[in-house]
N, C-alpha and C positions, 0 to 999 in steps of 0.2 A: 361255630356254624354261622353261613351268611346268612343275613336277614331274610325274612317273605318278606314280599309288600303285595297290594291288592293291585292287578295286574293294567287296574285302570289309570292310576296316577302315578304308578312305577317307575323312578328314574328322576334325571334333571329338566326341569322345564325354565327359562330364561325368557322374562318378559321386557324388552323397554330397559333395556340395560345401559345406563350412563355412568360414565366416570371423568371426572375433572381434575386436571393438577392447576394448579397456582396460574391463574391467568387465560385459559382455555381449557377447554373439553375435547379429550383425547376418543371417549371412546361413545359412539352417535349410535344411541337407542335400540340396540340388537336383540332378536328372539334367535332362542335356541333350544331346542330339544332333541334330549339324550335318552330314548328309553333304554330300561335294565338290560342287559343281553345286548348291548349295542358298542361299538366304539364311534364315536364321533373325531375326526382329527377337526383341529382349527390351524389352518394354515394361514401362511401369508408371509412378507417380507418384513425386515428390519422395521422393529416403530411401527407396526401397524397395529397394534394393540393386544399380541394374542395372552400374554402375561397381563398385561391389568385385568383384562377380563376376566381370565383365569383366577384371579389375587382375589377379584370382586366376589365371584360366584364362589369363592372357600373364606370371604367373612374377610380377608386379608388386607382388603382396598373400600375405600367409602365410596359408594357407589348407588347412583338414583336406581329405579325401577325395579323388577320383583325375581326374586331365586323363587324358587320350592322344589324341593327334593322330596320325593312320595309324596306330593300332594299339601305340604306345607312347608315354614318358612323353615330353612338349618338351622341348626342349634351347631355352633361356630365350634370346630375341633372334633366333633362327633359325626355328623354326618356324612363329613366331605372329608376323603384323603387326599394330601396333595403332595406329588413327589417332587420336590425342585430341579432344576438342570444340575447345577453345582453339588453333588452327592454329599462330597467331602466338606462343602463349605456347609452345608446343613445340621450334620453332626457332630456332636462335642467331640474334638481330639482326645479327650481325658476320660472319654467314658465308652467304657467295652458296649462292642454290640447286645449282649445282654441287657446291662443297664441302659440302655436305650427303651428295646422291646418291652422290658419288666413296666418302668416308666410311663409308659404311654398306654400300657393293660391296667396298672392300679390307675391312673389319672378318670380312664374310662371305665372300670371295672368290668370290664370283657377282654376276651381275644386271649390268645395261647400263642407264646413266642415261637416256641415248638412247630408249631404248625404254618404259622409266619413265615420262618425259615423257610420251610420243605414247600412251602409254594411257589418260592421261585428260584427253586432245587439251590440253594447252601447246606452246603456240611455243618449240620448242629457244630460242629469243633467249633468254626466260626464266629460262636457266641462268646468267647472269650474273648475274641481278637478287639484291638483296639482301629478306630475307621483307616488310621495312617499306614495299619500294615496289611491295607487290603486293595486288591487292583483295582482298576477304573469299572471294571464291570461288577464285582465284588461289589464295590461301594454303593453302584446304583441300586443294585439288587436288595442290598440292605436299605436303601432310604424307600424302598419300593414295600419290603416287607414291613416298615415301621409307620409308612400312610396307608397300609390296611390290617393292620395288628389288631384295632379294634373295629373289622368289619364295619366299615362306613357303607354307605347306599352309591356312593359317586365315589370315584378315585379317579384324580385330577394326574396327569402325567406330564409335566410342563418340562418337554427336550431332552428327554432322559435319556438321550443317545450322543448326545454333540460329544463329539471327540474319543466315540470308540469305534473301535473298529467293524466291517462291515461282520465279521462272524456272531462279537461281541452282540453288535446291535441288533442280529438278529435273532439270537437269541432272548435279548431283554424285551425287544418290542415282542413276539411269540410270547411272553411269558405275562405283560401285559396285557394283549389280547385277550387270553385266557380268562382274566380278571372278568371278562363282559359273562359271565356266569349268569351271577343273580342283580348284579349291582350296576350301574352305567361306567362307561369311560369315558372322560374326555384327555384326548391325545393333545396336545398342543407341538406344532413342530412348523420349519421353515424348508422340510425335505419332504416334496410334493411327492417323487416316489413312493417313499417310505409311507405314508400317508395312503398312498394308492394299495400298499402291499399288505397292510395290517388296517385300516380301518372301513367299517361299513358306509361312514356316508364321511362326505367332505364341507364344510365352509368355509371361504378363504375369505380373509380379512383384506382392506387397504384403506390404509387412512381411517381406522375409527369403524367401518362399516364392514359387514358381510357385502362380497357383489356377488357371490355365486355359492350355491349349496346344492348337494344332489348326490345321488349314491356316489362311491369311490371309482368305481368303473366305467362311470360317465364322465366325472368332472377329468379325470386323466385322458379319455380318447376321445371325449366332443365336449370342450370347453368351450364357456359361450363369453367370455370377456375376452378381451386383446391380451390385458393382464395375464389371465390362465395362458392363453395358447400361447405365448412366449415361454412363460414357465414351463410349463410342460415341454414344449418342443428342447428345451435345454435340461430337461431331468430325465427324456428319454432318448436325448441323441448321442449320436455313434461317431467313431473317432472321425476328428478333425485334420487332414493332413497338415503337418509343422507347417510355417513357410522358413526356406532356406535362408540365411543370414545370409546380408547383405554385405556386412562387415565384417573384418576379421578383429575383433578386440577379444578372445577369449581367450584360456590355457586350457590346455592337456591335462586331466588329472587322473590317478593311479594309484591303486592298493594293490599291494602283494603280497600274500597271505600275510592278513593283518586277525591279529588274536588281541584279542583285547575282554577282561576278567574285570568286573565289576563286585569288592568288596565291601561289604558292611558288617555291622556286627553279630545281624543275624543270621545272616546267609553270605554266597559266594553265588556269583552270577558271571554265566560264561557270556558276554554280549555280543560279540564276536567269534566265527571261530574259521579263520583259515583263510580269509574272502581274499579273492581276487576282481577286480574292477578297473577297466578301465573307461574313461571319457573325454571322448575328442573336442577341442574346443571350437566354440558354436554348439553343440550338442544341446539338446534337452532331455534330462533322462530324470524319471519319475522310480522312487523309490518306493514300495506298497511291501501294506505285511501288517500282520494283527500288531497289537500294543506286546510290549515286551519282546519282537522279534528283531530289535537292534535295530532299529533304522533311526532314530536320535543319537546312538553312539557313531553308528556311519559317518553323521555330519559332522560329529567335533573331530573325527578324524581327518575329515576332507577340508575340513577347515583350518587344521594345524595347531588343536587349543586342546584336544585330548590325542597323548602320546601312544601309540600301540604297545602292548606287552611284547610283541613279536610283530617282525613283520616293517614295510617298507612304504610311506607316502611319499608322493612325488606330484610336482606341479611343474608341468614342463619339462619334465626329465631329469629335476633337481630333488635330493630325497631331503623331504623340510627339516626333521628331525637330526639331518647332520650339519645342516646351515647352523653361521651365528646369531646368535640373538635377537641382532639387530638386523641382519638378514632374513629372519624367520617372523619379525614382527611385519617388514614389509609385505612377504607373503601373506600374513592377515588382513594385513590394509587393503589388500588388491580382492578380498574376499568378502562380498555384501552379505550379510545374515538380515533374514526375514523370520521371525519371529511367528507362534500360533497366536499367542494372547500380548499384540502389539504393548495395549496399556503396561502390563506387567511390566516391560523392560524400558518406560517412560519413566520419567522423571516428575511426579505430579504437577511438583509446582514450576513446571516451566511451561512454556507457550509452545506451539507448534514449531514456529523457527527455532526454538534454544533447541529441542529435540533435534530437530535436523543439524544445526550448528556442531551438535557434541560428535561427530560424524565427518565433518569437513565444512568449508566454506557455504552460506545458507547464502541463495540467490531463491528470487520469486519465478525464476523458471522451473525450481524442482517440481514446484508444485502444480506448476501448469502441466508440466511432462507427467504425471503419475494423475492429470484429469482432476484438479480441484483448484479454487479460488485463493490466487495468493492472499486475500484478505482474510483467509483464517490461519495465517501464519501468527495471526495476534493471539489467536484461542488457544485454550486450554483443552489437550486431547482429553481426558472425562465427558465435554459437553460434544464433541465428535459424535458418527455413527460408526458402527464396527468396520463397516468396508472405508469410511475415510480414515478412521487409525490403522486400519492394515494399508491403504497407500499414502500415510505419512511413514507408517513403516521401511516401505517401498521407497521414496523419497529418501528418508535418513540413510536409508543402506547404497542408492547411488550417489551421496554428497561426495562419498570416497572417492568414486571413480573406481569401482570393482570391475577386477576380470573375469569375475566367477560369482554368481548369484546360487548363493543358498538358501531353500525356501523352506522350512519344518513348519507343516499343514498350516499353512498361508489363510488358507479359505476354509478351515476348520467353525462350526456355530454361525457362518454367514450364509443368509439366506441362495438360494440359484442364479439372482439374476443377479446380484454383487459379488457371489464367486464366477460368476460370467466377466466381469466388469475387470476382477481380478487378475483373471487367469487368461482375457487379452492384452491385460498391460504386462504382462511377463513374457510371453509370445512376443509382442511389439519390442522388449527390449531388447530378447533375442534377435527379431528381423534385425534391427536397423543397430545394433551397436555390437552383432555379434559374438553375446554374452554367452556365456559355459552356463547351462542353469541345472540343476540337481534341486527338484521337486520333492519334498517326504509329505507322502499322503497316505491316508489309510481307505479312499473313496477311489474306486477306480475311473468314477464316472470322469472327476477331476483329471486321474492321468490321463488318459484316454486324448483328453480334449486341449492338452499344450505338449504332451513330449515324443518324442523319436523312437523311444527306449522306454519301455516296463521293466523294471526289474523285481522281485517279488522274495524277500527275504522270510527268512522263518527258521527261529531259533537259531539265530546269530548268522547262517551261511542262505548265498545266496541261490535258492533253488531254480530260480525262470530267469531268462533274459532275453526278451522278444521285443520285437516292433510291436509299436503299439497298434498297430493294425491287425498283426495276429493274436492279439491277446486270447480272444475266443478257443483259437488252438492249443494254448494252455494243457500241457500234461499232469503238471505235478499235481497230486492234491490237493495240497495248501490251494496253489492256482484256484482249483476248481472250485474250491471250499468258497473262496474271495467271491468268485465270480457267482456264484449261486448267491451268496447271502447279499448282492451289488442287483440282483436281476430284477426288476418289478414284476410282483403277478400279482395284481390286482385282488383283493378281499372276497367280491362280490360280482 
C-alpha cells in the first residue's frame, strides 16, 4: 500500500540547491516543488544539470542547500525512488528479476514484488528472467518497478525513454504518470514534447539554473525565453522540404526479397522477411518502426557486412554478395556508418584525430566541415558532449570519402536543439556532396525533418513507403500506432 502523508507537506520541496564538481559549480541554487499527485518534468539541454540535480535530490550527489520530502529531510534509499536512463546498466546481469525486487523489499522491509510487477503491467513469468533476456522496454519497466517496490514518497525518473521507440515510450511514460497517485514524480528528460504530453508543470534548466517554470500547456504554446521558443518551435514542427542535391556523388541501392533469420540459442528470430527496397542516389530515406522490427538488420544489409539468407543486395546495379572480396571490401569503404552511441565504437585511449585517422587520412578540415574546432582533434572523446562525439562520429565516417551515408539513430538521447544541429549537418552533406543517406530512427519527428522517404517497417517487412510529407496519410496501423504515440497533447 502507498503511503499517506499530511496533505500540507506532501511531496518534494527543493530549496537553494547547489552542487560542485572539482573546480566549479555546476548547478546555481534552484527551488523546486513537486506536490504528491503531481508530475514535474525538468527539462533542458546537454550539461545543463538535470541529472546532478536529480543525483542530489535521491542522496546520490553532495550537494549544498535543503531536500524534504513530506516535510522533512530523506532518509537516503527510502524515500526517493530513482529510475536511471541506462535500465540494463543499473541491474546485475547475474541476478533474476526476482532477486532484484526480493532484495530491495528485505533491505526496506516493505513492498510486494508481486504487485511491483503488475504496476507497470509485467507478466509475473518475468520474475525469473534474467535483465539480458529482456527488451528495452521490459528492462525499463523493471528498473521502474524496483525504484518503487518499497513505495517511496518521490520516484525520481531520470530518461527512461531514450532509445525506445515511440509506442514503447508511450507506454512507459503513461505508466509512469500513473505513479503521481499518492506520491510525487519528477520526470527528468531532454524531449520537451514528451515533457508537454505526460507531465503537469514544466522547469527547464540551462547552465546550472531553472529560467522558466510553469504548467506544461504554457511553457509548450507561450514560452517566455528565446531558449524555450526555439526548443519548442523544433519539437513541434512539421516537415521540412529536402533540399535537392547539388552533386551527384551517391549510389543506387537495392533489396530484393531479402530474408534474413537471426539465431541464437534461445530462440530464432525472423528479422527480415521478403523486403524489397529500392534507393536512388542522392536520396534521403528514413527508416522508422518499434525496436525489434528489423531496421538495424536493414543496415548491415545495405551495408554489405550482414549476408541475407535469401534474397539480393545491389549497389549500383552490382549484387555485393557475388563480388570478390576485395571488391566487396571496396564497396564497404564507399559506405560511412554513423553509429547511436558514438563513444561505444571509439577507441578510449585515442584522441579525437587517432579516431578520425582509423577512417582515412585526418585533416583539420573534417572537423571544421561537421561544425567543431580543429583544436579538439587533441582531446579525448569521453571529455566531449554527445552532439560533438556524434559529429566526430560524422567526421570519422567522411575521412573515407563515402557514397552512401548510414545513420542507426544518429540523434538518439541528444537533446532537440543538438539533434537540430545534427540533422542539418546530414541534409548539408546530402545538398552539396550528393550523398545516398538512409536514416534508422525510431522518432518520426526526426524523419520528418531530413528525408524524401518514410519508410515504416514492422516485423521484419516493410509495411508504409511514403513522402515524407504524407506521412500523416499513413494507413497501416503500425503507421498510425507510430504516429499517435509521436503526437503531443499536452497533460493539462
Amino acid at each position: 500500500m502507498v503511503k499517506t502523508h499530511d496533505t500540507a507537506t506532501a511531496g518534494l520541496t527543493v530549496t537553494g540547491l547547489t552542487v560542485d564538481v572539482p573546480g566549479r559549480r555546476v548547478v546555481h541554487g534552484i527551488d523546486l516543488t513537486v506536490p504528491a499527485g503531481r508530475v514535474l518534468a525538468l527539462v533542458g539541454p546537454s550539461g545543463s544539470g538535470k541529472t546532478l540535480t536529480a543525483r542530489a535530490i535521491a542522496g546520490l550527489q553532495p550537494h549544498g542547500g535543503t531536500v524534504l520530502v513530506d516535510g522533512r529531510p530523506p532518509v537516503r534509499g527510502r524515500d526517493v525512488g530513482y529510475a536511471f536512463q541506462d535500465a540494463l546498466a543499473s541491474l546485475n546481469p547475474t541476478v533474476t528479476v526476482r532477486r532484484h525486487l526480493t532484495e530491495t523489499v528485505s533491505a526496506h522491509r516493505t513492498g510486494d514484488p508481486a504487485t511491483a510487477l503488475s504496476r507497470f503491467g509485467l507478466d509475473p513469468a518475468l520474475a525469473g528472467a534474467y535483465p539480458f533476456e529482456l527488451s528495452g522496454g521490459q528492462a525499463q519497466r523493471v528498473a521502474l518497478a524496483l525504484a518503487t517496490v518499497h513505495e517511496p514518497s518521490v520516484l525520481i525518473a531520470d530518461e527512461v525513454t531514450t532509445a525506445l521507440d515511440p509506442v514503447t515510450q508511450a507506454t512507459v511514460l503513461d505508466l509512469v504518470r500513473a505513479q503521481a497517485g499518492d506520491r510525487a514524480v519528477l520526470l527528468i528528460t531532454h524531449d520537451l514534447a514528451a515533457a508537454a504530453r505526460w507531465a503537469d508543470d514544466i522547469a527547464v534548466m540551462r547552465d546550472g539554473r531553472v529560467i522558466e517554470h510553469g504548467p506544461a500547456r504554457q511553457i509548450l504554446t507561450e514560452p517566455a525565453s528565446d531558449l524555450v521558443r526555439e526548443w519548442a518551435a523544433v519539437a513541434t514542427g512539421t516537415h521540412r522540404p529536402a533540399a535537392a542535391p547539388t552533386a551527384s556523388g551517391g549510389e543506387d541501392l537495392a533489396l530484393t526479397g531479402v530474408r534474413r533469420v537471426l539465431r541464437s540459442r534461445r530462440r530464432t528470430t525472423l528479422a527480415l522477411d521478403a523486403v524489397d527496397l529500392d534507393i536512388r542516389s542522392g536520396e534521403a530515406v528514413a527508416i522508422v518502426g518499434r525496436s525489434g522490427s528489423g531496421k538495424s538488420t536493414l543496415i548491415g544489409a545495405l551495408a554489405a557486412l550482414d549476408r541475407p539468407d535469401q534474397g539480393t543486395v545491389q549497389r549500383d546495379g552490382q549484387d555485393v554478395w557475388a563480388l570478390r572480396g576485395r571488391e566487396r571490401r571496396a564497396v564497404r569503404h564507399r559506405t560511412g556508418l554513423i553509429f547511436q552511441d558514438p563513444l561505444a565504437s571509439f577507441d578510449p585511449r585515442h584522441t579525437v584525430r587517432q579516431v578520425i585517422a582509423e577512417a582515412g587520412p585526418y585533416d583539420d578540415g573534417l572537423l571544421r566541415h561537421v561544425g567543431l574546432d580543429p583544436a579538439m582533434g587533441g582531446r579525448r572523446p569521453a571529455t566531449l558532449s554527445g552532439g560533438e562525439r556524434q559529429r566526430v562520429g560524422i567526421a570519422r565516417a567522411l575521412a573515407q570519402k563515402p557514397r552512401v551515408l548510414l545513420a542507426d539513430e544518429p540523434t538518439s538521447g541528444l537533446d532537440v536543439l543538438t539533434q537540430e544541429r545534427v540533422l542539418r549537418l546530414l541534409a548539408g552533406l546530402r545538398r552539396d556532396h550528393g550523398l545516398t543517406i538512409v536514416l534508422v530512427t525510431h522518432d518520426l519527428r526526426v524523419a520528418r525533418r531530413v528525408a524524401d522517404r518514410i519508410i515504416v517497417l514492422h516485423d521484419g517487412r516493410i509495411v508504409e513507403d511514403l513522402p515524407a510529407p504524407g506521412l500523416d496519410t499513413a494507413r497501416h496501423p503500425e503507421s498510425r500506432r507510430l504516429l499517435k504515440a509521436t503526437a503531443p497533447e499536452p497533460a493539462n
